[in-house]
C-alpha positions as CSV (number, residue, x, y, z in Angstrom):
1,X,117.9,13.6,-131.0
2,X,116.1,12.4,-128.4
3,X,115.6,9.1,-129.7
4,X,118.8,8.6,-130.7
5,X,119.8,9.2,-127.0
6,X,117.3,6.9,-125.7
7,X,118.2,4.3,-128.2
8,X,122.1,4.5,-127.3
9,X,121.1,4.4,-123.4
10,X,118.8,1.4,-124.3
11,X,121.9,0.1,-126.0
12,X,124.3,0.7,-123.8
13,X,122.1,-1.3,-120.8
14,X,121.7,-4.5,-123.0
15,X,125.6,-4.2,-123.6
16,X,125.8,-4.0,-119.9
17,X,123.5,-6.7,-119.1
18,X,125.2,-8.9,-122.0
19,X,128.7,-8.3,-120.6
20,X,127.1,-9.5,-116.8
21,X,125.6,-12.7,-118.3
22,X,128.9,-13.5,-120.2
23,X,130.7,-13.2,-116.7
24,X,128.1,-15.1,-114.7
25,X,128.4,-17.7,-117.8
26,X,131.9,-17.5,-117.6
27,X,132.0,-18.4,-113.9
28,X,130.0,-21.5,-114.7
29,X,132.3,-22.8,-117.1
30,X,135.1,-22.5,-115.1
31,X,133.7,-24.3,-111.8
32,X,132.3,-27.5,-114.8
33,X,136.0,-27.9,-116.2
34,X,136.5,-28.2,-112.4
35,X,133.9,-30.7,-111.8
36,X,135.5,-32.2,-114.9
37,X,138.6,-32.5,-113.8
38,X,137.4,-33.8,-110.6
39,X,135.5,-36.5,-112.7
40,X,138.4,-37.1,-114.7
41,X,140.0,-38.3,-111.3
42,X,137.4,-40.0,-109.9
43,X,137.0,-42.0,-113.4
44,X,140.8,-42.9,-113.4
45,X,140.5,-44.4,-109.9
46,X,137.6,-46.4,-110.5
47,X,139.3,-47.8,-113.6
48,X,142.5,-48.3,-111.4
49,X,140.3,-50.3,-108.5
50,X,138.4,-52.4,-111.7
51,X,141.8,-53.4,-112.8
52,X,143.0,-54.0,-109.5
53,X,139.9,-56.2,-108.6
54,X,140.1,-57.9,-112.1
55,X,143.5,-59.2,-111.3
56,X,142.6,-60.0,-108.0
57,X,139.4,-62.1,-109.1
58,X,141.8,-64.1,-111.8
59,X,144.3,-65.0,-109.2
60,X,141.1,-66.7,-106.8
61,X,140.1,-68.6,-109.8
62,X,143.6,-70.1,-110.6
63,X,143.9,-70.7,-106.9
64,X,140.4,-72.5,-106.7
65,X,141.3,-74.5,-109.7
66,X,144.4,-75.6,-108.2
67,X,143.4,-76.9,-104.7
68,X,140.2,-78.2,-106.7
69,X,142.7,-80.3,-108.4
70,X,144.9,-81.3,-105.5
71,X,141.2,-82.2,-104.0
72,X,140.5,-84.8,-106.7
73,X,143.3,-86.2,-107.0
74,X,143.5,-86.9,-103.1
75,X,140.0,-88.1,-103.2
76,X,141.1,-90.3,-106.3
77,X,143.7,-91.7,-104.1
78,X,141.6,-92.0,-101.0
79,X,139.3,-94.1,-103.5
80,X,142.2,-96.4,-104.7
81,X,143.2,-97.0,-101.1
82,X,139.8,-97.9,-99.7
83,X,139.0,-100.1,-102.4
84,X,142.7,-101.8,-101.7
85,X,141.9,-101.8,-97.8
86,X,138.6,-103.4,-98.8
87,X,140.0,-106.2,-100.6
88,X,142.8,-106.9,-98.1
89,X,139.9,-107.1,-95.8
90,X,138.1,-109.6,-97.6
91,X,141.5,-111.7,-98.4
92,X,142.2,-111.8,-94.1
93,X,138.5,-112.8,-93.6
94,X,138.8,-115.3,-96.2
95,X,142.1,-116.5,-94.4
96,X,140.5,-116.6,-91.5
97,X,137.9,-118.7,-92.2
98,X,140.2,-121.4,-94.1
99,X,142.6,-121.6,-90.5
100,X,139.3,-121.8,-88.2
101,X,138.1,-124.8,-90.3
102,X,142.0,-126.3,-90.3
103,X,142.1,-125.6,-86.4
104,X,138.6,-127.2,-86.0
105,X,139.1,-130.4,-87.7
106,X,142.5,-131.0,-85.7
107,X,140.4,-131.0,-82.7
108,X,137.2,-133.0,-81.2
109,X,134.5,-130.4,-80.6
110,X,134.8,-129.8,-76.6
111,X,131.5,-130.5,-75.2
112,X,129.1,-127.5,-73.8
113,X,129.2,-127.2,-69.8
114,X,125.9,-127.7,-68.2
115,X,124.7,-125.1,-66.2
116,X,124.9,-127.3,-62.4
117,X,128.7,-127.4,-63.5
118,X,129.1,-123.9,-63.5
119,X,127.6,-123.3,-60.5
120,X,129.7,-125.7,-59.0
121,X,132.8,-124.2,-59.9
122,X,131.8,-120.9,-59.7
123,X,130.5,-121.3,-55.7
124,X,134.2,-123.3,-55.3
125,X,136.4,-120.4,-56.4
126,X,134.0,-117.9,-54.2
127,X,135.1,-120.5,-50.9
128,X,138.4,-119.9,-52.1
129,X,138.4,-116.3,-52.5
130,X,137.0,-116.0,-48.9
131,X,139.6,-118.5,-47.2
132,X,142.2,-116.2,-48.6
133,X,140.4,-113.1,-47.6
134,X,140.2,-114.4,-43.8
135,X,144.1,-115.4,-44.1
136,X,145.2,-112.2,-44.9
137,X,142.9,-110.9,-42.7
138,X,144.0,-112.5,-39.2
């Protein structure tokens, strides 16, 4: 009888220690489905901000590919233009030349001044110059 006491006692303190580790257990369960909630939420925004950048990356690309368009075709046209400037260029030089050779052989060449000439004239206009001067002077 004494064992079977001993043995019910022994019993009845694993029971007791089983029913503590299911409630310690239980606690732990309960605070993971809360960290798994909490996952669950922080899972659904990330997916939410992916989406959100996704859509946001797609609308840069169709933008780049649009002003890289507008970009090639104005640099197409910019082409077309400089080549037409060039030409037109080439044409008025061309045009030029033809009426400077017209003009010149209407004309006898003019003979170059000589340098005592110059001096001449130049040292005549300076007399000039200072008789004015002196008139407006007195």
């Amino acid at each position: 009888m004494n064992y079977g006491f001993l043995i019910e006692s022994m019993v009845s303190v694993l029971l007791l220690l089983t029913i503590l580790y299911c409630v310690r257990l239980n606690r732990q369960i309960r605070l993971l489905k809360a960290d798994e909630q909490s996952l669950r939420a922080t899972i659904s925004e990330l997916v939410t901000a992916t989406d959100i950048a996704e859509r946001a990356i797609a609308g840069l690309k169709s933008t780049m590919r649009d002003g890289e368009q507008v970009l090639t075709d104005r640099l197409q046209r910019s082409e077309q233009l400089s080549a037409d400037i060039e030409r037109q260029l080439a044409a008025g030089e061309e045009l030029y030349m033809r009426l400077s050779r017209i003009a010149g052989a209407g004309r006898p060449p003019e003979p170059a001044p000589d340098a005592k000439s110059v001096a001449a004239a130049a040292q005549a206009f300076a007399e000039r110059a200072r008789v004015r001067l002196n008139g407006i002077a007195a």
